[in-house]
C-alpha positions as a printed Julia matrix, in Angstrom:
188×3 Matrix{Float64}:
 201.88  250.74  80.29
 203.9   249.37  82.55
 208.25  249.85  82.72
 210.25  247.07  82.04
 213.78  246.5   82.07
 215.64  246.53  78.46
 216.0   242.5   78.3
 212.66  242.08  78.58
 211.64  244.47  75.89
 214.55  242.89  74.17
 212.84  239.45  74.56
 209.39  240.83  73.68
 210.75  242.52  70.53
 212.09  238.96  69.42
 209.43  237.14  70.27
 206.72  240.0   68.69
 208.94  239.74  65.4
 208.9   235.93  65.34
 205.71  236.0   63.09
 207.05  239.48  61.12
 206.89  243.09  61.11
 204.84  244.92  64.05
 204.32  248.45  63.11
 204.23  251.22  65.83
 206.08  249.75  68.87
 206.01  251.03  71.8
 207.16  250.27  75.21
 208.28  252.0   78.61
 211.94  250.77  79.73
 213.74  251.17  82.88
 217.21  252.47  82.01
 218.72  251.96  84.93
 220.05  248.81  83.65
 220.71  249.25  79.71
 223.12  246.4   78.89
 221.16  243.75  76.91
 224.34  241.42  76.05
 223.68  238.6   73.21
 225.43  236.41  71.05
 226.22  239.45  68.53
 226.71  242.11  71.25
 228.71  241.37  73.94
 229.53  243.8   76.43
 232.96  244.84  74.54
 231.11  245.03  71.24
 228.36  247.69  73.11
 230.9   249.53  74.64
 232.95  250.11  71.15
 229.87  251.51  69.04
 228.81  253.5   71.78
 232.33  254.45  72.07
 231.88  255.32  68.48
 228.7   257.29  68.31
 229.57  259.16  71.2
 232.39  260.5   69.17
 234.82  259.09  71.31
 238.49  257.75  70.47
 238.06  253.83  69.85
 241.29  251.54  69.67
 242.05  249.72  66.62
 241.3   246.48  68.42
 237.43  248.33  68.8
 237.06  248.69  65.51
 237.39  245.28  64.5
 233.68  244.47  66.28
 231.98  247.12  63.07
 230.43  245.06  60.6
 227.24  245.4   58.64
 225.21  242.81  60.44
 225.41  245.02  63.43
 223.96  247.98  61.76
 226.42  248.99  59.25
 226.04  252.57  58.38
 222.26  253.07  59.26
 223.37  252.59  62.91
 225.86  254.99  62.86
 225.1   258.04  64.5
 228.21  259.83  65.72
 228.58  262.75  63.09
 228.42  265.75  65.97
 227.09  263.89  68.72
 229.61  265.41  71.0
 227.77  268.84  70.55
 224.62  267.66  70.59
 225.0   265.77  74.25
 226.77  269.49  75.21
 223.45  271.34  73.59
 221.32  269.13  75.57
 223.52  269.58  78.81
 223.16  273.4   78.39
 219.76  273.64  78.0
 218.73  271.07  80.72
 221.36  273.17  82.82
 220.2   276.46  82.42
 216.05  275.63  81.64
 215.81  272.27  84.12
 212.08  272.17  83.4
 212.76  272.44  79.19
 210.6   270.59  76.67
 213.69  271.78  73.99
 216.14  269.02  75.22
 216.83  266.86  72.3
 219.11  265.38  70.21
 218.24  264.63  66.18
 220.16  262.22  64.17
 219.59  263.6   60.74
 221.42  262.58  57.72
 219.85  264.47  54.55
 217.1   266.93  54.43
 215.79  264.82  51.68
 217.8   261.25  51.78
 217.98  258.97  48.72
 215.79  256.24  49.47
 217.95  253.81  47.32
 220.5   254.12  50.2
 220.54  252.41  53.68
 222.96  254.18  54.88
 221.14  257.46  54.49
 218.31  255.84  56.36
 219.61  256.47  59.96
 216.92  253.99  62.31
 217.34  256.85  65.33
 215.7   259.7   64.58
 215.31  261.48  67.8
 216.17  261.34  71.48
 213.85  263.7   73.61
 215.43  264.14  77.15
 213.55  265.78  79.96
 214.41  265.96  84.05
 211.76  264.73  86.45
 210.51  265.78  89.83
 212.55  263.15  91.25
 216.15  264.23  89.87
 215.97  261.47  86.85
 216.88  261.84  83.69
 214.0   260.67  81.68
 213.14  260.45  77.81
 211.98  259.48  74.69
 213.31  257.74  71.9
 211.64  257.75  67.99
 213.0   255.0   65.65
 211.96  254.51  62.2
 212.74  251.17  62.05
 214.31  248.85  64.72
 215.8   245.05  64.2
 214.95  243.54  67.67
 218.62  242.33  66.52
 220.35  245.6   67.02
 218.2   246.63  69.79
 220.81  245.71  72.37
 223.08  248.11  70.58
 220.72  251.02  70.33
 219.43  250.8   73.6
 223.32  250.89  74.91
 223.95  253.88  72.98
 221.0   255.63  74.17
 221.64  254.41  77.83
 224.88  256.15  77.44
 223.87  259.04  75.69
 221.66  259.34  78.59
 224.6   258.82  81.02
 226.69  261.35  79.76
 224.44  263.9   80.11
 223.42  262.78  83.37
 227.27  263.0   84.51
 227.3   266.85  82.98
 223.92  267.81  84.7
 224.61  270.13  88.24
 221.81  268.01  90.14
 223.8   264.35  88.82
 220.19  263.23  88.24
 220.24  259.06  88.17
 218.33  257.44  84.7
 214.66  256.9   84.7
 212.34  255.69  82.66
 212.59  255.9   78.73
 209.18  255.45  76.53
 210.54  253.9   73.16
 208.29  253.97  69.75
 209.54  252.32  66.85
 207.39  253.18  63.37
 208.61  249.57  62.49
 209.8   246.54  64.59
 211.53  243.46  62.53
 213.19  240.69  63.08
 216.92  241.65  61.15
 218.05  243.55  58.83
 217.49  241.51  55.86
């Protein structure tokens, strides 16, 4: 498979979803480059919800960009993300070679299925450290709206920054392989 860049899988997703839902996505993207800006997400609307799901203070002028046609409270994902990113940090710090490095965006052990908002789309981000000093990894959605993609993909990228920062060896971002048990259009 080969890597490409996160507006082209952005453009493939769309265009894929054109005719309806594609089940088991999967694609290899450079994340080097993880701003996809559209009409919905500009680069200030990205940087706010990743603000946000980073746990991160976000001004009052951020938090007018939230709505639920940008993922409402499926896409939010910041209840202990802080400690998670620091978990992940330690373990790639102290066990560089560590299969254990990940980060789970749970809501319920058993979610109401009546409720959207239980239904996080992000289930898991695996990170891992290559020969090469890059921060590599893998990301599990149960559903993705080639819509929101731009915003996932910047809140991964910057998960993925952030514990590249922490890291001793400052490793730069590779390549992420992305798998999405649905791919549609929106979120209607």
């Amino acid at each position: 498979m080969a890597i490409i860049s996160c507006r082209q899988a952005w453009e493939n997703m769309t265009k894929a979803t054109d005719g309806g839902s594609v089940r088991n996505y999967t694609q290899e993207l450079d994340m080097s480059d993880y701003l996809v800006e559209t009409e919905l997400f500009s680069k200030p609307v990205l940087e706010a919800y990743s603000a946000w799901n980073l746990e991160q203070e976000i001004t009052d002028d951020q938090k007018q960009y939230f709505s639920d046609l940008r993922g409402g409270g499926q896409g939010d994902y910041r209840d202990g993300m802080a400690a998670k990113i620091n978990n992940v940090v330690e373990c790639l710090t102290e066990f560089p070679k560590s299969k254990r490095a990940i980060i789970t965006i749970s809501n319920f052990p058993n979610h109401n299925h009546q409720s959207d908002d239980q239904a996080k789309c992000l289930r898991e981000i695996h990170l891992a450290l290559n020969d090469d000093n890059q921060l590599i990894g893998t990301v599990f959605f149960r559903a993705q709206a080639s819509l929101i993609f731009p915003k996932n993909i910047h809140f991964i990228g910057s998960v993925m920054s952030e514990v590249a920062k922490a890291l001793p060896s400052k490793p730069t971002l590779g390549s992420l392989f992305y798998l999405a048990t649905i791919l549609v259009s929106d979120r209607s």
